[in-house]
C-alpha positions in Angstrom: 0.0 0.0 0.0 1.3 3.6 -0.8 1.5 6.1 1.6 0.0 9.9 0.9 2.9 12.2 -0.3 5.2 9.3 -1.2 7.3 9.7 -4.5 6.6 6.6 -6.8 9.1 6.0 -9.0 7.8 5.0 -12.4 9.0 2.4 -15.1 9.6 4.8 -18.7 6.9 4.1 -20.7 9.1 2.1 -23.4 6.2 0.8 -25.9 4.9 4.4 -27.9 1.9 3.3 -29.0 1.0 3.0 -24.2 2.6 6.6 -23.7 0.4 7.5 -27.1 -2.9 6.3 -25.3 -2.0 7.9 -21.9 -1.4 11.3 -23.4 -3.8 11.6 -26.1 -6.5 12.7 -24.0 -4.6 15.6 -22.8 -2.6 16.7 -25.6 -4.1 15.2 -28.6 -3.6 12.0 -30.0 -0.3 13.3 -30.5 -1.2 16.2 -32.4 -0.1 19.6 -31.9 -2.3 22.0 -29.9 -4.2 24.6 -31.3 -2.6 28.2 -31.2 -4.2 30.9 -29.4 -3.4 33.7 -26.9 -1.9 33.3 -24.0 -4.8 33.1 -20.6 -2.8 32.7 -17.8 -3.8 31.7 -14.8 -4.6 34.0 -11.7 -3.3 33.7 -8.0 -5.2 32.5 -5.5 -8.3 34.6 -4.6 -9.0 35.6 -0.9 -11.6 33.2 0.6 -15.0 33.7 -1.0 -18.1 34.2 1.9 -18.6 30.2 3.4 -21.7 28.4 1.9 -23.6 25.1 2.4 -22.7 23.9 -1.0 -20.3 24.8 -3.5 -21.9 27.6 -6.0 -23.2 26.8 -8.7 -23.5 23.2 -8.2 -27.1 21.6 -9.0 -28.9 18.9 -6.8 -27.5 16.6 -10.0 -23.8 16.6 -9.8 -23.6 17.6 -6.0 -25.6 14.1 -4.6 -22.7 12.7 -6.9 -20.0 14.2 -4.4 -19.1 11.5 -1.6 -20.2 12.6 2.2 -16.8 12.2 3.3 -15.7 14.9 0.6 -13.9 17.7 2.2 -12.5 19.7 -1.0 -13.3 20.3 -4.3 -12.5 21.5 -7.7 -14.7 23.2 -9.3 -14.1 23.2 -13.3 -17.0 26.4 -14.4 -16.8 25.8 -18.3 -18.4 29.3 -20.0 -20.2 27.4 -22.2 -20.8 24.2 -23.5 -18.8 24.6 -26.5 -16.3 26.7 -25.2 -12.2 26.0 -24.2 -12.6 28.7 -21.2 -13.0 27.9 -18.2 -12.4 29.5 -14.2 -11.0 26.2 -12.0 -11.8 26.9 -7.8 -10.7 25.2 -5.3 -13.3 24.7 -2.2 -12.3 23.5 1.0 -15.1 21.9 4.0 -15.3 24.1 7.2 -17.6 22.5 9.6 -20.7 22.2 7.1 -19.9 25.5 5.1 -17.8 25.4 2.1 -15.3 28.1 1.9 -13.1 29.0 -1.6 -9.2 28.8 -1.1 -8.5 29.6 -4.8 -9.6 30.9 -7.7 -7.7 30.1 -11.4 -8.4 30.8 -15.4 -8.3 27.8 -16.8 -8.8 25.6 -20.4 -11.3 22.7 -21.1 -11.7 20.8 -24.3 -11.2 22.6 -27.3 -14.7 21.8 -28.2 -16.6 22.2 -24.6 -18.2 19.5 -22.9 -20.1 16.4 -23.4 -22.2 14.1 -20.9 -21.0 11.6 -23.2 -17.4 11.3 -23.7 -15.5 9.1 -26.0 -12.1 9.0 -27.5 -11.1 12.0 -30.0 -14.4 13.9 -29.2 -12.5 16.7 -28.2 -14.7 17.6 -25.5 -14.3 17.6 -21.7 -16.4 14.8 -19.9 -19.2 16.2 -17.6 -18.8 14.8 -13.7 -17.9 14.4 -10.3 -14.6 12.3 -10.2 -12.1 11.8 -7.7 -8.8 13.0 -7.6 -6.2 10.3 -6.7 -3.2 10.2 -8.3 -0.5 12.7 -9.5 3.5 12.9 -11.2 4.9 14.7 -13.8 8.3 15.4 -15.9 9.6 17.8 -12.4 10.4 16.8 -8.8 7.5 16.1 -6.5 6.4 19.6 -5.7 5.4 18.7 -1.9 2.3 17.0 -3.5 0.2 15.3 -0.9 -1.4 13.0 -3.2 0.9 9.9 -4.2 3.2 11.9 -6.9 5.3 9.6 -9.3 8.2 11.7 -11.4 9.1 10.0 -14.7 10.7 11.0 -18.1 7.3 9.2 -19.6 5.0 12.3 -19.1 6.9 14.3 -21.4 5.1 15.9 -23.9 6.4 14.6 -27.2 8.7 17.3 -29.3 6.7 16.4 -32.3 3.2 19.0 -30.8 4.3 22.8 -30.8 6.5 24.1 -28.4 4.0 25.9 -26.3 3.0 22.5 -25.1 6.3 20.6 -24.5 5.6 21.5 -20.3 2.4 20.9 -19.9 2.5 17.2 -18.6 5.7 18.5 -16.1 2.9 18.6 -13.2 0.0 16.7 -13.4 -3.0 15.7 -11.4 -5.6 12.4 -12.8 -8.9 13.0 -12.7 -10.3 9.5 -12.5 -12.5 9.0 -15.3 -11.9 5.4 -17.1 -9.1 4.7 -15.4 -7.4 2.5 -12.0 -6.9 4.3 -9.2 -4.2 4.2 -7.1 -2.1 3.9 -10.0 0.5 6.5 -11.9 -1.4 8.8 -13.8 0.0 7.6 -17.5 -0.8 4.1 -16.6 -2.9 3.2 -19.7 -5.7 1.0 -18.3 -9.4 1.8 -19.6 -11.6 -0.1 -17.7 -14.4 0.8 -19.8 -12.7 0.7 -22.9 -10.5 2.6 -25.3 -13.4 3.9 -26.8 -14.9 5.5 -23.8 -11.4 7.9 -23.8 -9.4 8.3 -20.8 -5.6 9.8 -19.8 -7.6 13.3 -18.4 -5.6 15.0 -16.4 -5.3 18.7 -14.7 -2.1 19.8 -16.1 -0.3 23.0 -17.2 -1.6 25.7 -19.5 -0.4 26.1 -22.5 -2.5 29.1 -24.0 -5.4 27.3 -26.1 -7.9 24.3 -25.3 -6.6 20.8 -24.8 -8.4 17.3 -26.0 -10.2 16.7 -22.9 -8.3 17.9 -20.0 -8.3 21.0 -17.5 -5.3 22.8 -17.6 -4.3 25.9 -15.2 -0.9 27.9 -14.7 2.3 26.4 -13.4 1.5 28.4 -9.6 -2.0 26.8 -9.5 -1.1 23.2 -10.5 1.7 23.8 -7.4 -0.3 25.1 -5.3 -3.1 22.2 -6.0 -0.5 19.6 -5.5 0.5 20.9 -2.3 -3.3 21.6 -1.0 -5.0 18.1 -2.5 -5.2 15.7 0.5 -6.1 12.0 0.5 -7.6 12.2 4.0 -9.9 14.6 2.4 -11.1 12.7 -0.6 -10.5 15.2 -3.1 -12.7 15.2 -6.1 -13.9 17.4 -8.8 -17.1 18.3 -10.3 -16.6 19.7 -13.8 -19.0 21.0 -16.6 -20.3 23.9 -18.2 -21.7 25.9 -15.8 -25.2 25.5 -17.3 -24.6 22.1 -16.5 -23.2 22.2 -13.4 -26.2 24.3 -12.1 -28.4 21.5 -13.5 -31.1 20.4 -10.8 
């Protein structure tokens, strides 16, 4: 069993067409990323006034959130087929709900879908937990189980704007094994059904279907995410978020 905070040391992902699988979600299918000006992302907002539920959460997605939950990620999409999105980061006070950060932040370059599969471009709708993180740089501080490895690298072949976007990284755990390194490239539902979705580092423009945020709030996530809180995120267009 893995202890919280514990550096994992991974195997390099030797067989391309695994490392291909893991990253595609995030960067593409090993295509280059789209161009677009630079968004980058803020600092960490004072704490917003405490609540009994995270804003702009519906009934729908917030009976999703486990009741041992004590922070969450809140991806607000600004439309449903927009890349733009504003990533918080809620933390349980008691029973109030008070926001530790606030971050501009990229989705899929095509929005959102309740429906994702592989390729669609689009960011899967949800409440997933947040288990696992690594990247290409030393272990932060994270408190979740960080594994450094050369395999997370961003292949030379996309542009150059996103060669650092995989050097932090945090899994969301949508079709995939938790408790393992992020790039681990099982689908438990099925290739089809997409996977490899990350928080990970801005580059400028939408990504395939991840969340990506500055370099200072992918830190500062690593070193605030805590196992003994059960970390998850609930991600969407707002509209959809706000769904009852």
């Amino acid at each position: 069993m893995r202890k919280s905070g514990a550096i994992r040391t991974a195997a390099a992902v030797t067989a391309g067409g695994a490392l291909a699988m893991c990253l595609s979600g995030c960067g593409g299918s090993g295509t280059q990323g789209t161009g677009g000006g630079d968004q980058k992302g803020k600092g960490a907002a004072s704490p917003a006034t405490a609540a009994r539920r995270v804003p702009g959460v519906g009934d729908r997605l917030w009976r999703r959130v486990p009741a041992d939950t004590g922070q969450v990620v809140a991806v607000y999409g600004a439309g449903p087929d927009s890349p733009y999105s504003t990533v918080r980061l809620f933390d349980k006070d008691g029973s109030t709900w008070r926001q530790a950060g606030s971050w501009a932040a990229h989705n899929g370059r095509k929005g959102w879908t309740t429906d994702h599969h592989e390729d669609d471009l689009r960011s899967p709708v949800g409440v997933f937990t947040l288990s696992d993180a690594g990247g290409v740089l030393p272990d932060p501080g994270a408190k979740l189980p960080y594994t450094r490895s050369a395999s997370f690298q961003a292949p030379h072949t996309w542009g150059k704007n996103a060669w650092h976007d995989f050097d932090y990284v945090i899994a969301i755990d949508y079709n995939r094994v938790r408790g393992t390194p992020p790039d681990d490239p099982t689908r438990p539902q099925g290739q089809r059904k997409g996977g490899g979705i990350w928080l990970h580092m801005d580059h400028g423009s939408g990504t395939s279907a991840c969340v990506s945020v500055s370099e200072a709030a992918m830190r500062f996530l690593l070193r605030t995410l805590d196992p003994r809180q059960h970390p998850v995120v609930v991600m969407g267009d707002s509209r959809d978020l706000a769904a009852g």
